[in-house]
mmCIF file of the N, C-alpha and C atoms, coordinates in Angstrom:
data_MODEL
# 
_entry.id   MODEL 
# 
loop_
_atom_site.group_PDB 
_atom_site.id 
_atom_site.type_symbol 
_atom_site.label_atom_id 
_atom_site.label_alt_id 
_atom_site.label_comp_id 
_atom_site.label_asym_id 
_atom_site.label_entity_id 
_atom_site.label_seq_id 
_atom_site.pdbx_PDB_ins_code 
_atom_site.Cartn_x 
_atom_site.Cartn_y 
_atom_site.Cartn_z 
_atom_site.occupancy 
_atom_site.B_iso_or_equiv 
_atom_site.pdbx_formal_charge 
_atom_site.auth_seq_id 
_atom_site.auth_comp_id 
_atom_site.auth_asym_id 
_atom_site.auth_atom_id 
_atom_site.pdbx_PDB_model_num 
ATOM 1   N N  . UNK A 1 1  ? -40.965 158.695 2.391   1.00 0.00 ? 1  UNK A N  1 
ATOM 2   C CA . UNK A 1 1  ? -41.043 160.034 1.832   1.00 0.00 ? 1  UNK A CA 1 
ATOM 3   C C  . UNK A 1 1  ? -39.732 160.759 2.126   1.00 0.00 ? 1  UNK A C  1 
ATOM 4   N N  . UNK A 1 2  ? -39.209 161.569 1.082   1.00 0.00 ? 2  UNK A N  1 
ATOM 5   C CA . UNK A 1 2  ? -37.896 162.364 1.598   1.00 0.00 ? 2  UNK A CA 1 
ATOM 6   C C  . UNK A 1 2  ? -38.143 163.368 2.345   1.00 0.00 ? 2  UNK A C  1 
ATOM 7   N N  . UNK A 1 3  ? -37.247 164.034 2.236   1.00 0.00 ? 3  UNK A N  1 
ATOM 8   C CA . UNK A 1 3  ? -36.846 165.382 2.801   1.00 0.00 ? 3  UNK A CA 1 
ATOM 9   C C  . UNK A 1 3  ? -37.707 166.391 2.123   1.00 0.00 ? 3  UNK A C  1 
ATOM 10  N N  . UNK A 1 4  ? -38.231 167.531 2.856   1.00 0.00 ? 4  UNK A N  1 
ATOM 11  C CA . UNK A 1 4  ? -38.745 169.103 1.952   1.00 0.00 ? 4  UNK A CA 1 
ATOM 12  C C  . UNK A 1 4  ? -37.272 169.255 0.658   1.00 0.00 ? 4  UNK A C  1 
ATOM 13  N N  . UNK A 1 5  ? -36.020 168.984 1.275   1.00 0.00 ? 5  UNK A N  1 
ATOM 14  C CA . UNK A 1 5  ? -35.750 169.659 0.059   1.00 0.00 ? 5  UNK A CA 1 
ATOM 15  C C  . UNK A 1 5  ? -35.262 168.709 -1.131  1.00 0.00 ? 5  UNK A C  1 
ATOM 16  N N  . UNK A 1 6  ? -35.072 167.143 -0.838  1.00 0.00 ? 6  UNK A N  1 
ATOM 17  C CA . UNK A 1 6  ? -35.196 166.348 -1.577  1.00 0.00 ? 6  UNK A CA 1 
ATOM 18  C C  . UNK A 1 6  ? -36.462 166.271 -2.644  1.00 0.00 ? 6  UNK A C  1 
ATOM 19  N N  . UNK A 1 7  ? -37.553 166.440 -2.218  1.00 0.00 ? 7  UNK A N  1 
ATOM 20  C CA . UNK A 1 7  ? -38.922 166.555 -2.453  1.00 0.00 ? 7  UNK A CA 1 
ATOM 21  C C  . UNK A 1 7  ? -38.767 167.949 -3.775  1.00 0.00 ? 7  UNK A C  1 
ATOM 22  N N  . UNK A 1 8  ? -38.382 169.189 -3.131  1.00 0.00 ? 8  UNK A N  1 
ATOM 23  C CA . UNK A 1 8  ? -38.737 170.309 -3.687  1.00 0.00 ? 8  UNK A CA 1 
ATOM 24  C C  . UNK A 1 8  ? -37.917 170.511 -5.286  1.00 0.00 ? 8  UNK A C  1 
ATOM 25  N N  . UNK A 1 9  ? -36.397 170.023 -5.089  1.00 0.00 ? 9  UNK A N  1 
ATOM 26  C CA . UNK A 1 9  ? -35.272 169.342 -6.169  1.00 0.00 ? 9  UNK A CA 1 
ATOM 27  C C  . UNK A 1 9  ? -36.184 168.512 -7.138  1.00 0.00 ? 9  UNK A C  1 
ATOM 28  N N  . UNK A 1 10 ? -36.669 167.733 -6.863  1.00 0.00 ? 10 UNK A N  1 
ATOM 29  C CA . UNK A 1 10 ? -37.369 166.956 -8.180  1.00 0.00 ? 10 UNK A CA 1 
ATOM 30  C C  . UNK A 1 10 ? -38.586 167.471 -8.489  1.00 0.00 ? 10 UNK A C  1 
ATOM 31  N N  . UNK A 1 11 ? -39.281 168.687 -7.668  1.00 0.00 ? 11 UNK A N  1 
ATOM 32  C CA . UNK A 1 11 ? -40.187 169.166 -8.207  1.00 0.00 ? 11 UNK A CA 1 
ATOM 33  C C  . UNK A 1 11 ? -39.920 170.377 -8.678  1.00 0.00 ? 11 UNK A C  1 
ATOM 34  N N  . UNK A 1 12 ? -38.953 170.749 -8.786  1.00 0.00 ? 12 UNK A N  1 
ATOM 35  C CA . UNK A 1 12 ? -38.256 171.793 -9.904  1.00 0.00 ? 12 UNK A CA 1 
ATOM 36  C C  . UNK A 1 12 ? -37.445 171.472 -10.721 1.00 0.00 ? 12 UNK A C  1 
ATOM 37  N N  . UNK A 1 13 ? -36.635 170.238 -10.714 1.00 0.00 ? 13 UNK A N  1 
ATOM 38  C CA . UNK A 1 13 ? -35.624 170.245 -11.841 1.00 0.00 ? 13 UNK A CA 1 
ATOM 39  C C  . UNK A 1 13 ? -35.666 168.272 -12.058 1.00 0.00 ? 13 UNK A C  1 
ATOM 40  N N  . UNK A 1 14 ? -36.582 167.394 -11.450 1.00 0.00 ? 14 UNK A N  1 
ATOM 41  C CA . UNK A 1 14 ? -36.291 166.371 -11.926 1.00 0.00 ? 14 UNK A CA 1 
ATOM 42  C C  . UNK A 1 14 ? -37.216 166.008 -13.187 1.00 0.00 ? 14 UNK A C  1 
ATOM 43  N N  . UNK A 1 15 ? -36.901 164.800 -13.530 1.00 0.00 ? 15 UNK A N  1 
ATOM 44  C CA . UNK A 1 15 ? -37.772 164.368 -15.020 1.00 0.00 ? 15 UNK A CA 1 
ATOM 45  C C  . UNK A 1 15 ? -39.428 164.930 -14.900 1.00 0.00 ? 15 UNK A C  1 
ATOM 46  N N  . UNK A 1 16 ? -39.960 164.575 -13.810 1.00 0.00 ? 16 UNK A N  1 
ATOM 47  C CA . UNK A 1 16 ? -41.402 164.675 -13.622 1.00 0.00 ? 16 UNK A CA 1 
ATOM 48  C C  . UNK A 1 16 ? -41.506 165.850 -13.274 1.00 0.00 ? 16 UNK A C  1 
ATOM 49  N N  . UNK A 1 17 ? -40.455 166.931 -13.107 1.00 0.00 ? 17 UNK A N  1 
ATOM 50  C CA . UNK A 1 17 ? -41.158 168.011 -12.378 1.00 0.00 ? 17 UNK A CA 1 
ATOM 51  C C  . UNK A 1 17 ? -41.019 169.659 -13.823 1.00 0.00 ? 17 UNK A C  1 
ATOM 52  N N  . UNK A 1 18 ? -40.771 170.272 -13.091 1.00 0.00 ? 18 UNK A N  1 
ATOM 53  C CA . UNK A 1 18 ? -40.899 171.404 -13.785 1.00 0.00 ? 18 UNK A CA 1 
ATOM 54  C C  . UNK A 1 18 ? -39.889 172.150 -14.784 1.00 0.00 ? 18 UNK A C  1 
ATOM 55  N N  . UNK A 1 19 ? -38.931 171.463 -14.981 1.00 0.00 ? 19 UNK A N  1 
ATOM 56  C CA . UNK A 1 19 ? -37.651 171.148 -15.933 1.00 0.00 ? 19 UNK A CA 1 
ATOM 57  C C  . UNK A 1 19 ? -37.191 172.498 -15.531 1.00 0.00 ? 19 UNK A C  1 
ATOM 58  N N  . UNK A 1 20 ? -37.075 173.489 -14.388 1.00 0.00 ? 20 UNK A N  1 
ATOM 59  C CA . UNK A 1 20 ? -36.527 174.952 -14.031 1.00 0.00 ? 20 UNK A CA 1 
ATOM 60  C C  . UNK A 1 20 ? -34.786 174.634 -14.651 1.00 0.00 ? 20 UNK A C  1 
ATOM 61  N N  . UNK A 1 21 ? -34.425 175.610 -15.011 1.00 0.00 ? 21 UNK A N  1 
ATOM 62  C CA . UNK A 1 21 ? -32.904 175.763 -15.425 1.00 0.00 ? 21 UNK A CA 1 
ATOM 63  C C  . UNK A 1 21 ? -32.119 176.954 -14.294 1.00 0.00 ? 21 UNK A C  1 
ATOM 64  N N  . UNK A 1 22 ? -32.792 177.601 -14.211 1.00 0.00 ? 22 UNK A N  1 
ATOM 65  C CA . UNK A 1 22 ? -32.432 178.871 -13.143 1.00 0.00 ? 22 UNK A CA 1 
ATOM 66  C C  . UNK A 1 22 ? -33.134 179.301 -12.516 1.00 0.00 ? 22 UNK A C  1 
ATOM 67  N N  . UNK A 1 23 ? -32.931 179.244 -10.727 1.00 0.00 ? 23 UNK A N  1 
ATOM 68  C CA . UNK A 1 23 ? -34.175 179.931 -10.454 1.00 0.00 ? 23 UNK A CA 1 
ATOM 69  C C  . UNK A 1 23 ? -33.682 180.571 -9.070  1.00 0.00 ? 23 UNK A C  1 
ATOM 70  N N  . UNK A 1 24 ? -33.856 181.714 -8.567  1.00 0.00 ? 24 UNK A N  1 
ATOM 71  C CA . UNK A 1 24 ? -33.173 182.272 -7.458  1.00 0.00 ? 24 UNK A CA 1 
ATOM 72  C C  . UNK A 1 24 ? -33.873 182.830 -6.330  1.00 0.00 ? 24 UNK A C  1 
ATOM 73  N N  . UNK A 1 25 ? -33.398 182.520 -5.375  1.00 0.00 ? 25 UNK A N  1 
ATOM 74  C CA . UNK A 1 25 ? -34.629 182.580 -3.880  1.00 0.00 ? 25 UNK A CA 1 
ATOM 75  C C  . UNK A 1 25 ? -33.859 183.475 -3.069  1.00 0.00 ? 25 UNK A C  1 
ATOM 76  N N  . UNK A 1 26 ? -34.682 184.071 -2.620  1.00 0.00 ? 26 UNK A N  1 
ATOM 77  C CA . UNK A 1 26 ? -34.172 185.509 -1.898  1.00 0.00 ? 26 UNK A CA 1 
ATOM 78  C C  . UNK A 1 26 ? -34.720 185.041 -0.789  1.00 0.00 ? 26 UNK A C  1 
ATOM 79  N N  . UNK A 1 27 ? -34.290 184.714 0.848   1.00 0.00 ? 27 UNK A N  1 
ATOM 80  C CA . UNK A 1 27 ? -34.819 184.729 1.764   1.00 0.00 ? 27 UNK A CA 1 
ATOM 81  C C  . UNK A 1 27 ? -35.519 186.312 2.806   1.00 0.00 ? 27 UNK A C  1 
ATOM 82  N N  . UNK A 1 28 ? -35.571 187.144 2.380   1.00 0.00 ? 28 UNK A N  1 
ATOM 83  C CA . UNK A 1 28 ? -35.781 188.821 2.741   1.00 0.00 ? 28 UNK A CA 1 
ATOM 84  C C  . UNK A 1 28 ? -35.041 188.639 3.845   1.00 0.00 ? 28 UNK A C  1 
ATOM 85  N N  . UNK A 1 29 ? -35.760 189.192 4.968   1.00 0.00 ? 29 UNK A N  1 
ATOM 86  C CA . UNK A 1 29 ? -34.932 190.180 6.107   1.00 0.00 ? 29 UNK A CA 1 
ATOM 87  C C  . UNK A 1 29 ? -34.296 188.960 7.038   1.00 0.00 ? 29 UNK A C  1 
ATOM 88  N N  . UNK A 1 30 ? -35.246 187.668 6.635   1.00 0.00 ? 30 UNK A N  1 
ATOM 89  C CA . UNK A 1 30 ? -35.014 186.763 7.412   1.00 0.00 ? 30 UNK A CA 1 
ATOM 90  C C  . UNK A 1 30 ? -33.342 185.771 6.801   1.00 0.00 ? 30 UNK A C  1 
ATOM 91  N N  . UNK A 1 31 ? -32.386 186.062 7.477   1.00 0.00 ? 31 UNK A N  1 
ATOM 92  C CA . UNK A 1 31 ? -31.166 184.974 7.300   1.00 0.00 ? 31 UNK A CA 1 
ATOM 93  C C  . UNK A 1 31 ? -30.594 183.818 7.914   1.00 0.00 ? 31 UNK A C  1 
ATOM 94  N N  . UNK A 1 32 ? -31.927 183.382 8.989   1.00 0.00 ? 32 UNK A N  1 
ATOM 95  C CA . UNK A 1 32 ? -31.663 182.605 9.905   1.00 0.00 ? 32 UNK A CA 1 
ATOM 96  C C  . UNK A 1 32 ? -32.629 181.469 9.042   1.00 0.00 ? 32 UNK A C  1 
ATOM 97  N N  . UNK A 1 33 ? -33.275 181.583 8.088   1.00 0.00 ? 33 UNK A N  1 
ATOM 98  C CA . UNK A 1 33 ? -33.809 180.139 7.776   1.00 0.00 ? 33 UNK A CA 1 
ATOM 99  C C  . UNK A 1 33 ? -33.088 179.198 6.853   1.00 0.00 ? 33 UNK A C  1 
ATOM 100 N N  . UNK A 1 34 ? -33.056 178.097 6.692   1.00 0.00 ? 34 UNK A N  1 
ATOM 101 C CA . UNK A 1 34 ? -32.577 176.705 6.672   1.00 0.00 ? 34 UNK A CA 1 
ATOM 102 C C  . UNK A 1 34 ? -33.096 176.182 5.676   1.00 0.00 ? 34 UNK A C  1 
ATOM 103 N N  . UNK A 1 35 ? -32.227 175.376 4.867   1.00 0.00 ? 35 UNK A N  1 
ATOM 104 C CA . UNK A 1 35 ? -32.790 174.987 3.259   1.00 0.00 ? 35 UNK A CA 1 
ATOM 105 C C  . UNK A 1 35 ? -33.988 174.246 3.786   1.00 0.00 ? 35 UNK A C  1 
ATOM 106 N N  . UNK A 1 36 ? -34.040 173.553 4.698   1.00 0.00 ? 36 UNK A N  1 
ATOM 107 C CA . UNK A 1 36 ? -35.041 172.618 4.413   1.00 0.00 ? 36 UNK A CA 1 
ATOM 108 C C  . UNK A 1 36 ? -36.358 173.507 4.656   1.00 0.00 ? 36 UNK A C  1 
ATOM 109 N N  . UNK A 1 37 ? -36.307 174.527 5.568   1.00 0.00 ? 37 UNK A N  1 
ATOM 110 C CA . UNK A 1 37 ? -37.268 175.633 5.861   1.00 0.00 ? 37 UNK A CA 1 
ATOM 111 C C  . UNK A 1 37 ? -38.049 176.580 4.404   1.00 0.00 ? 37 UNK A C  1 
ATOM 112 N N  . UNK A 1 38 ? -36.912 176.624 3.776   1.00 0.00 ? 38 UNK A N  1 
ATOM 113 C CA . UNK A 1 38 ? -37.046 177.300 1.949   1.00 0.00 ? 38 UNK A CA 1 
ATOM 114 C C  . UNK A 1 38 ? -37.469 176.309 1.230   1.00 0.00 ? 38 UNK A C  1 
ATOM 115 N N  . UNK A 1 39 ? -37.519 174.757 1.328   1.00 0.00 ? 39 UNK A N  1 
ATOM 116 C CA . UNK A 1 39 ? -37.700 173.458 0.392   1.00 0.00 ? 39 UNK A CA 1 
ATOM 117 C C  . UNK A 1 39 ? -38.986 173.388 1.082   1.00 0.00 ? 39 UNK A C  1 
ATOM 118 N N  . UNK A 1 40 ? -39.522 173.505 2.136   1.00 0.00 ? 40 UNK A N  1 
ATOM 119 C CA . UNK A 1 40 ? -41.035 173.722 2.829   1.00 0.00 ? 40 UNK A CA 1 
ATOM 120 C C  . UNK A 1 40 ? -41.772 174.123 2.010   1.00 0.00 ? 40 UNK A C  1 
ATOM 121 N N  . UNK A 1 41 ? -41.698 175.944 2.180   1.00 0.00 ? 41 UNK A N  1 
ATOM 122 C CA . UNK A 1 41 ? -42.417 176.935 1.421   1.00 0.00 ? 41 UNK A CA 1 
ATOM 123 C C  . UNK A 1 41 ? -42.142 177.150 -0.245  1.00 0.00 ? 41 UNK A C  1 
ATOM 124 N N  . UNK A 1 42 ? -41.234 176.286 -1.129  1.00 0.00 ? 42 UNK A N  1 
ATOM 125 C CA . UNK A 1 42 ? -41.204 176.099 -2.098  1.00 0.00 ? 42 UNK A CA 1 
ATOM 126 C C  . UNK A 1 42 ? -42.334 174.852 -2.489  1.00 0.00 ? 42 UNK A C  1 
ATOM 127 N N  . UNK A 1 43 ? -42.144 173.768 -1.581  1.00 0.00 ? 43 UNK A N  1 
ATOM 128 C CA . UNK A 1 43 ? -43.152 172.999 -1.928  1.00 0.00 ? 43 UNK A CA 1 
ATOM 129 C C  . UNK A 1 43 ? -44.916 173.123 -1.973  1.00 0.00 ? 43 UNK A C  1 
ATOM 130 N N  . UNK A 1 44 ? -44.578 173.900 -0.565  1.00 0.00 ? 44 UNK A N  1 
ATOM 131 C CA . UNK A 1 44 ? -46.164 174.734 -0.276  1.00 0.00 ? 44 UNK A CA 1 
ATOM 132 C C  . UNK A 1 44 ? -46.590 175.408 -1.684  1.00 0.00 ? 44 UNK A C  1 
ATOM 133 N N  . UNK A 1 45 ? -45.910 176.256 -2.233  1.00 0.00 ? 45 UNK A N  1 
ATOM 134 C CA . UNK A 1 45 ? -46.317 177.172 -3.118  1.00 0.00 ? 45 UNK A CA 1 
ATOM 135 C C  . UNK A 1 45 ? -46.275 176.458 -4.596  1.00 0.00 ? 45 UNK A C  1 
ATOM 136 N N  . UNK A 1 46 ? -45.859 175.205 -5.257  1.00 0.00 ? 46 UNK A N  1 
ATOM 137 C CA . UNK A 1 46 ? -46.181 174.087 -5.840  1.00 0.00 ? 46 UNK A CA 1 
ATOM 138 C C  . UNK A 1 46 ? -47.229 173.515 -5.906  1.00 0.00 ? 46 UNK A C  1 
ATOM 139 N N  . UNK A 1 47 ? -47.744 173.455 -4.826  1.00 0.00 ? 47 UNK A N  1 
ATOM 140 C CA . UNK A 1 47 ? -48.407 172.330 -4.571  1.00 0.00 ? 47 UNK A CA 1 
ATOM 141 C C  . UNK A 1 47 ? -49.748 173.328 -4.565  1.00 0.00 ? 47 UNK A C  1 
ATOM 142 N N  . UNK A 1 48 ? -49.785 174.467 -3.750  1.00 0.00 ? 48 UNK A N  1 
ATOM 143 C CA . UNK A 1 48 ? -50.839 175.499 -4.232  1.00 0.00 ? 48 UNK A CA 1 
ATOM 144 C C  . UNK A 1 48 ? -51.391 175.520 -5.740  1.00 0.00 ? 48 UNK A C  1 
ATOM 145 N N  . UNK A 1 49 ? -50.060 175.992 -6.628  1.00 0.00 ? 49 UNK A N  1 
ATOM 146 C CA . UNK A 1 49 ? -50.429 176.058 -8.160  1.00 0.00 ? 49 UNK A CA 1 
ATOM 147 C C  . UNK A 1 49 ? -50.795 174.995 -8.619  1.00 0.00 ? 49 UNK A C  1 
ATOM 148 N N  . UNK A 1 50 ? -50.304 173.384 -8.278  1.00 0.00 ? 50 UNK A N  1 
ATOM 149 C CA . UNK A 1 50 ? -50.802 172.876 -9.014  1.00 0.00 ? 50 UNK A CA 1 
ATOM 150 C C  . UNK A 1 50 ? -52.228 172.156 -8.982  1.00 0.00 ? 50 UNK A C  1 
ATOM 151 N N  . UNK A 1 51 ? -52.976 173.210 -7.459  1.00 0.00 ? 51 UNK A N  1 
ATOM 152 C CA . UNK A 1 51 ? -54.433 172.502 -7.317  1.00 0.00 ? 51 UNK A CA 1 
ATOM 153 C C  . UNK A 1 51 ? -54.903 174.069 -7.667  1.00 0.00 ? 51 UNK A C  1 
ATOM 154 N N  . UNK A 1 52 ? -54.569 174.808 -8.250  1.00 0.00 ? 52 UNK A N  1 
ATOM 155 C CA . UNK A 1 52 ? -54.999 175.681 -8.863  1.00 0.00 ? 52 UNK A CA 1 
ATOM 156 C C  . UNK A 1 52 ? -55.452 176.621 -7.853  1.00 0.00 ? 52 UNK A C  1 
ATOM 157 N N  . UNK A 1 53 ? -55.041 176.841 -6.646  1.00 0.00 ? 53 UNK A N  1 
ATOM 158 C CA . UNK A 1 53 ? -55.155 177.706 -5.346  1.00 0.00 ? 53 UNK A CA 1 
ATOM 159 C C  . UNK A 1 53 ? -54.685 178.914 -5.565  1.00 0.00 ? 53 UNK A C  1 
ATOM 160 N N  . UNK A 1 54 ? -54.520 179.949 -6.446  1.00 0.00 ? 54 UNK A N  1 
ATOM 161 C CA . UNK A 1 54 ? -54.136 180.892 -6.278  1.00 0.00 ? 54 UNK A CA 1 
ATOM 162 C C  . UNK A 1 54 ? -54.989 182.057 -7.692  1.00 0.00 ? 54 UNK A C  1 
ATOM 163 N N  . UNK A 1 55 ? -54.594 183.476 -6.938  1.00 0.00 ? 55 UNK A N  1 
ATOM 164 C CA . UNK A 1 55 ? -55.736 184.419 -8.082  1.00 0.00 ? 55 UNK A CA 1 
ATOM 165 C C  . UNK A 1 55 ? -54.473 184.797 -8.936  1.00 0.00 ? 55 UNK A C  1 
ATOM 166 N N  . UNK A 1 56 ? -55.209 185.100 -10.362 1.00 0.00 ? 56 UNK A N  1 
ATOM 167 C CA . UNK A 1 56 ? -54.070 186.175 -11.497 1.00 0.00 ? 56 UNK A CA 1 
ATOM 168 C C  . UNK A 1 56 ? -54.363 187.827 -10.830 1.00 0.00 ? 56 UNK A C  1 
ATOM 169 N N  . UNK A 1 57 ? -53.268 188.041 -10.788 1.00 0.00 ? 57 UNK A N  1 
ATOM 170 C CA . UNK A 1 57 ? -53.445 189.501 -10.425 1.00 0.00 ? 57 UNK A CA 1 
ATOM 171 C C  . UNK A 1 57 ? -52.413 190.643 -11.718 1.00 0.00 ? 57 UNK A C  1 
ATOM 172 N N  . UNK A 1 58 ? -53.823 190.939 -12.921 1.00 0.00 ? 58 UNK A N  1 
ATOM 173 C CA . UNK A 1 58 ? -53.105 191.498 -13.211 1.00 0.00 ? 58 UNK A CA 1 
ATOM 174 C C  . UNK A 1 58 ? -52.972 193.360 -13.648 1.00 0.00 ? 58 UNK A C  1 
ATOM 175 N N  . UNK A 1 59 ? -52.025 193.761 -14.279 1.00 0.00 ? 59 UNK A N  1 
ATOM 176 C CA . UNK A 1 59 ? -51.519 195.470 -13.875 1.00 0.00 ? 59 UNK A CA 1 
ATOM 177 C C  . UNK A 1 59 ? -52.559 196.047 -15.183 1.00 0.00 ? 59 UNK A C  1 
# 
């Protein structure tokens, strides 16, 4: 198995994954975290949507 952010790369931009063209990550207040720390919680939140774990919240 690779890396979180090897992992998170093909699940946003490789053949099988989500074909993203642009996509931009804001770490907030926190500047001490580490790609592979952001390729974590990118995967987490993937892997949420695609077992359908999350509510529509809408305005």
């Amino acid at each position: 198995m690779g890396t979180n952010l090897e992992i998170a790369k093909n699940r946003l931009f490789g053949d099988g994954g989500l074909q993203v063209s642009n996509v931009k990550l804001f770490p907030g207040s926190n500047r001490d975290v580490t790609q592979e720390q952001i390729a974590e919680q990118v995967n987490k939140i993937i892997g949420q949507l695609d077992a359908g774990d999350y509510d529509v919240i809408e305005d």
